[in-house]
OpenMM code with the backbone's topology and positions (N, CA, C; nanometers):
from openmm import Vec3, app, unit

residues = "UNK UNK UNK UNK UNK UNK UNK UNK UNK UNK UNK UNK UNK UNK UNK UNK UNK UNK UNK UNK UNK UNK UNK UNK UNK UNK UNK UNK UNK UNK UNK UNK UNK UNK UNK UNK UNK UNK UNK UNK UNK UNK UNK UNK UNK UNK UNK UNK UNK UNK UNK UNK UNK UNK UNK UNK UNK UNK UNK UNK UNK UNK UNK UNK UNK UNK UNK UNK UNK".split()
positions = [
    Vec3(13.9914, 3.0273, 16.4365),
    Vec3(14.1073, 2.9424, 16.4296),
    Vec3(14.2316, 3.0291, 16.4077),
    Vec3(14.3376, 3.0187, 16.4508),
    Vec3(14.4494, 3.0809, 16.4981),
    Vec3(14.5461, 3.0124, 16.3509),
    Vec3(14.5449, 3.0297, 16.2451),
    Vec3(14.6887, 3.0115, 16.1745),
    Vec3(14.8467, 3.0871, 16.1543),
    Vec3(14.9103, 2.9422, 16.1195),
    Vec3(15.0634, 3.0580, 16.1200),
    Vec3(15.1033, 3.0269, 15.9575),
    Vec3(15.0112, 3.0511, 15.8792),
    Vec3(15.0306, 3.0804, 15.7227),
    Vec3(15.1373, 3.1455, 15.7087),
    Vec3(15.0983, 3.2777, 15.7767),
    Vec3(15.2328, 3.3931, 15.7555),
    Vec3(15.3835, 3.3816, 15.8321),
    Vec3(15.3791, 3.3000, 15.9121),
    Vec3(15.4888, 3.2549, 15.9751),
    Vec3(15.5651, 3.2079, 15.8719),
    Vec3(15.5254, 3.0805, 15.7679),
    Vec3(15.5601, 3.0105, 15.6713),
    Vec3(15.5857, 3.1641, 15.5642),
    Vec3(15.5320, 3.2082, 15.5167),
    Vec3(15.5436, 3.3270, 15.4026),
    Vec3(15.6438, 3.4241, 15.4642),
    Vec3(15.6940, 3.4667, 15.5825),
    Vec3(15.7764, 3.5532, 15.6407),
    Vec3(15.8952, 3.4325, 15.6004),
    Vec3(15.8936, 3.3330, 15.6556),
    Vec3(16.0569, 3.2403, 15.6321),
    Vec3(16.0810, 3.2720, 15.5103),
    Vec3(15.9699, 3.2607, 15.4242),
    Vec3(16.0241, 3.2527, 15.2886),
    Vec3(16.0415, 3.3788, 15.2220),
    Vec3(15.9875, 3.4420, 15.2608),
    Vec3(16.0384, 3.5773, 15.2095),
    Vec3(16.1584, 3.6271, 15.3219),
    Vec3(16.1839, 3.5957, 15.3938),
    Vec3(16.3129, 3.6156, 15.4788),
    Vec3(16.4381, 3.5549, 15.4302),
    Vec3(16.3575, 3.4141, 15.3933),
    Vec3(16.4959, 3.3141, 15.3195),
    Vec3(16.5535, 3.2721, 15.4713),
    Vec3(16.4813, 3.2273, 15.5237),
    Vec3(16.4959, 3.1685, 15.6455),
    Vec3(16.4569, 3.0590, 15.6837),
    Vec3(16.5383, 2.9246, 15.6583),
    Vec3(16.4700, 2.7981, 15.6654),
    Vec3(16.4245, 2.7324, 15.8273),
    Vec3(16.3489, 2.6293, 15.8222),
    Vec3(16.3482, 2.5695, 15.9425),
    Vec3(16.4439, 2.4842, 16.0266),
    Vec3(16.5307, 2.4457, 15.8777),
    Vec3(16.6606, 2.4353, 15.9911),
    Vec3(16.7651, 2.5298, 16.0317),
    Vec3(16.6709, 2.6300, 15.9956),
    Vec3(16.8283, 2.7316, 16.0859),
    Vec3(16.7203, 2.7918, 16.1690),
    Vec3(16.5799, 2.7986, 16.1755),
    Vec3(16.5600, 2.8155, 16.3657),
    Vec3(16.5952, 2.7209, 16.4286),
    Vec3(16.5854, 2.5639, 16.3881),
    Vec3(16.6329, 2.4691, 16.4577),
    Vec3(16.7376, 2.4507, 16.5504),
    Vec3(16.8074, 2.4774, 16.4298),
    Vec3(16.9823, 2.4497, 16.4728),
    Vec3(17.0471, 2.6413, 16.4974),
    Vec3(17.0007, 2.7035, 16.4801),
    Vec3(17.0537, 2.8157, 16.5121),
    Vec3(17.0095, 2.9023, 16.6506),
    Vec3(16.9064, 2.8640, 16.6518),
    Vec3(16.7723, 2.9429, 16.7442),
    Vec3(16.7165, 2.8753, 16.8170),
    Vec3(16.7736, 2.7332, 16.8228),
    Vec3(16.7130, 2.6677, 16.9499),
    Vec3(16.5261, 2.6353, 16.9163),
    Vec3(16.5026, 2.6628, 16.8606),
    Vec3(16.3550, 2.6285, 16.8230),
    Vec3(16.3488, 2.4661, 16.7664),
    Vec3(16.2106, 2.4253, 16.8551),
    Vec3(16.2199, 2.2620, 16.8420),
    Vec3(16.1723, 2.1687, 16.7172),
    Vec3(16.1782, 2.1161, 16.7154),
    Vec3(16.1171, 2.0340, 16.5393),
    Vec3(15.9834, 2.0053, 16.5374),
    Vec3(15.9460, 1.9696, 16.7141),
    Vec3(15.7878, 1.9660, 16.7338),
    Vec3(15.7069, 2.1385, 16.7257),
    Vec3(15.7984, 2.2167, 16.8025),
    Vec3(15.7498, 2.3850, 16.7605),
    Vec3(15.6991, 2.3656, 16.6032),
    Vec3(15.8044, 2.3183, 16.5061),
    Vec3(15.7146, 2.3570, 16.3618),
    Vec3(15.6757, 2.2946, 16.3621),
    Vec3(15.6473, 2.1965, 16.3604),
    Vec3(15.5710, 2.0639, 16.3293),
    Vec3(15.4256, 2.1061, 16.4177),
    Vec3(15.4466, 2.1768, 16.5396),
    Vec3(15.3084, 2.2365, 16.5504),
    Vec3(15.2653, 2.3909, 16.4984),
    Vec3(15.2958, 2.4361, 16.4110),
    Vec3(15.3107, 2.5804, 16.3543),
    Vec3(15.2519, 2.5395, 16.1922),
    Vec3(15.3297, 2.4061, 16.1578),
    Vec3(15.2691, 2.3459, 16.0401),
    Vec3(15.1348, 2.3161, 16.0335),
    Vec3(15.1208, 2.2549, 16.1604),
    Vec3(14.9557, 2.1973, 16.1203),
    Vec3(14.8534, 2.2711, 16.2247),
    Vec3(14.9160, 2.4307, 16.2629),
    Vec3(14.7969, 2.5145, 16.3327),
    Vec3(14.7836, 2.4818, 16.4382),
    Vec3(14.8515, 2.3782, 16.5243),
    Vec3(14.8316, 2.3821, 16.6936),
    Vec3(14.8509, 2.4473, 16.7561),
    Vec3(14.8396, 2.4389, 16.9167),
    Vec3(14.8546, 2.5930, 16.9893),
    Vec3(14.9866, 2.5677, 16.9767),
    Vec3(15.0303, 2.7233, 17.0219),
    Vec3(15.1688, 2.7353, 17.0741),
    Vec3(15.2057, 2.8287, 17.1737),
    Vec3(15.2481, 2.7991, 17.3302),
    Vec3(15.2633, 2.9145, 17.4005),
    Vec3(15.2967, 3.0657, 17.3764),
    Vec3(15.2388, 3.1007, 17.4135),
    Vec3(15.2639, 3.3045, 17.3915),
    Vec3(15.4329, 3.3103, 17.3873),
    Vec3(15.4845, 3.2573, 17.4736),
    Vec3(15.6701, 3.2209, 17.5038),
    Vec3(15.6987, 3.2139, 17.3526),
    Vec3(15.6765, 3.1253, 17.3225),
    Vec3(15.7098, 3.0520, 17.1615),
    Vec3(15.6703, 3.1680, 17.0566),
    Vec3(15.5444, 3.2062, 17.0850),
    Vec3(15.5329, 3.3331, 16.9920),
    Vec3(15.6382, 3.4543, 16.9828),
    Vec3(15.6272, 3.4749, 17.1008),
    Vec3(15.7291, 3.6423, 17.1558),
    Vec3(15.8866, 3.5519, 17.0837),
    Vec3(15.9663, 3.3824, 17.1030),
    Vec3(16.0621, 3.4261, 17.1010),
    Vec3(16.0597, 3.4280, 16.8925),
    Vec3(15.9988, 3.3961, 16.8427),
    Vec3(15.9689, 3.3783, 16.7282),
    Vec3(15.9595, 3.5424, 16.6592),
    Vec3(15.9054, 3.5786, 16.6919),
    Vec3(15.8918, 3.7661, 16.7193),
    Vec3(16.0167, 3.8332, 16.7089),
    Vec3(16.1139, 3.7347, 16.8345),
    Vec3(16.2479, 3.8173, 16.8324),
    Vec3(16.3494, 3.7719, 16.7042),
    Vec3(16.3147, 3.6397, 16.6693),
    Vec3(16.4435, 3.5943, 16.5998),
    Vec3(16.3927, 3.6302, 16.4434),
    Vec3(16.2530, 3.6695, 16.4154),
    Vec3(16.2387, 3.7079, 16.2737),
    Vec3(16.2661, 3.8554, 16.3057),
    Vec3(16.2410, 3.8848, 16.3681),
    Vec3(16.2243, 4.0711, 16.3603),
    Vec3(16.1300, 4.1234, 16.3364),
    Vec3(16.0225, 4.0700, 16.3847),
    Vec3(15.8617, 4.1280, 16.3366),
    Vec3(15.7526, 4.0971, 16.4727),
    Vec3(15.6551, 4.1679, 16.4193),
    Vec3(15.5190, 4.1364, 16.5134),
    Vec3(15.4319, 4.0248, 16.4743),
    Vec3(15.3462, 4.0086, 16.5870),
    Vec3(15.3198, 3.8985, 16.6195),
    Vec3(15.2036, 3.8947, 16.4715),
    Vec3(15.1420, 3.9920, 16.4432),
    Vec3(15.0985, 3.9654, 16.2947),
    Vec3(15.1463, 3.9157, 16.2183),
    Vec3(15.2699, 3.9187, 16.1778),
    Vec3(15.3271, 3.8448, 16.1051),
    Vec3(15.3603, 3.7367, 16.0855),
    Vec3(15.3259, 3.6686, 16.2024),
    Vec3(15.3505, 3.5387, 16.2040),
    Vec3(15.2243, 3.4237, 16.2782),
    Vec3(15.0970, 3.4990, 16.2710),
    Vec3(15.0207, 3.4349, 16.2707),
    Vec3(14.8642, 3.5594, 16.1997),
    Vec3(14.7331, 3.4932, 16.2235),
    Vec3(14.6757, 3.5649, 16.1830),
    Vec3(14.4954, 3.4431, 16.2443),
    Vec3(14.4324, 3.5166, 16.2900),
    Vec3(14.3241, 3.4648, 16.3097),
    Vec3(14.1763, 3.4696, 16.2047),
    Vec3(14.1322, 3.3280, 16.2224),
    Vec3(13.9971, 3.3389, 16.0947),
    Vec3(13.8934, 3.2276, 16.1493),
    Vec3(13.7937, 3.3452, 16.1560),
    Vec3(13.6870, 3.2667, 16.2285),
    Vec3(13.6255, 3.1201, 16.1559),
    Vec3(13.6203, 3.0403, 16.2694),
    Vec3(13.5193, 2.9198, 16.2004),
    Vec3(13.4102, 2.9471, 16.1270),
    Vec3(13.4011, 2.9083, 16.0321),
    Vec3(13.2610, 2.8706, 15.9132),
    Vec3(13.1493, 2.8555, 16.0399),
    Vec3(13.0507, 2.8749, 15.9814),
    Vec3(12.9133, 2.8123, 16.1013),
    Vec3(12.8163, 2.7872, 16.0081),
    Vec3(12.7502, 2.6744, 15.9745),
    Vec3(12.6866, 2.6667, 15.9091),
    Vec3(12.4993, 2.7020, 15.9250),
] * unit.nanometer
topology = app.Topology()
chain = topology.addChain("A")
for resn in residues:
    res = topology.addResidue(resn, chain)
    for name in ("N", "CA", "C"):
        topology.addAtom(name, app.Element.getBySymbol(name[0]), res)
């Protein structure tokens, strides 16, 4: 499973809210709203997310395998 935990922990340690990618960066309300609850998000959306924090793509997401019972 693909999370963006660290997406959330980079804003905040950036001090970078969601309404200023919103309203500053053109980033959509459904983008977080799917970033919040782990949905996909085009590679596009990643890379421009990449550009407007200033970091790699580690940083703003991080992968963890499913449990298997």
């Amino acid at each position: 499973m693909i999370s963006f935990k660290p997406f959330f922990e980079k804003l905040y340690l950036d001090e970078v809210s969601t309404y200023k990618l919103i309203k500053e960066h053109n980033i959509s309300s459904s983008t977080i709203n799917r970033l919040k609850h782990n949905k996909p998000v085009s590679t596009a959306t990643v890379e421009k997310l990449c550009e407007v924090l200033n970091c790699d793509v580690y940083d703003i997401l991080e992968f963890k395998p499913d449990k298997k019972n």
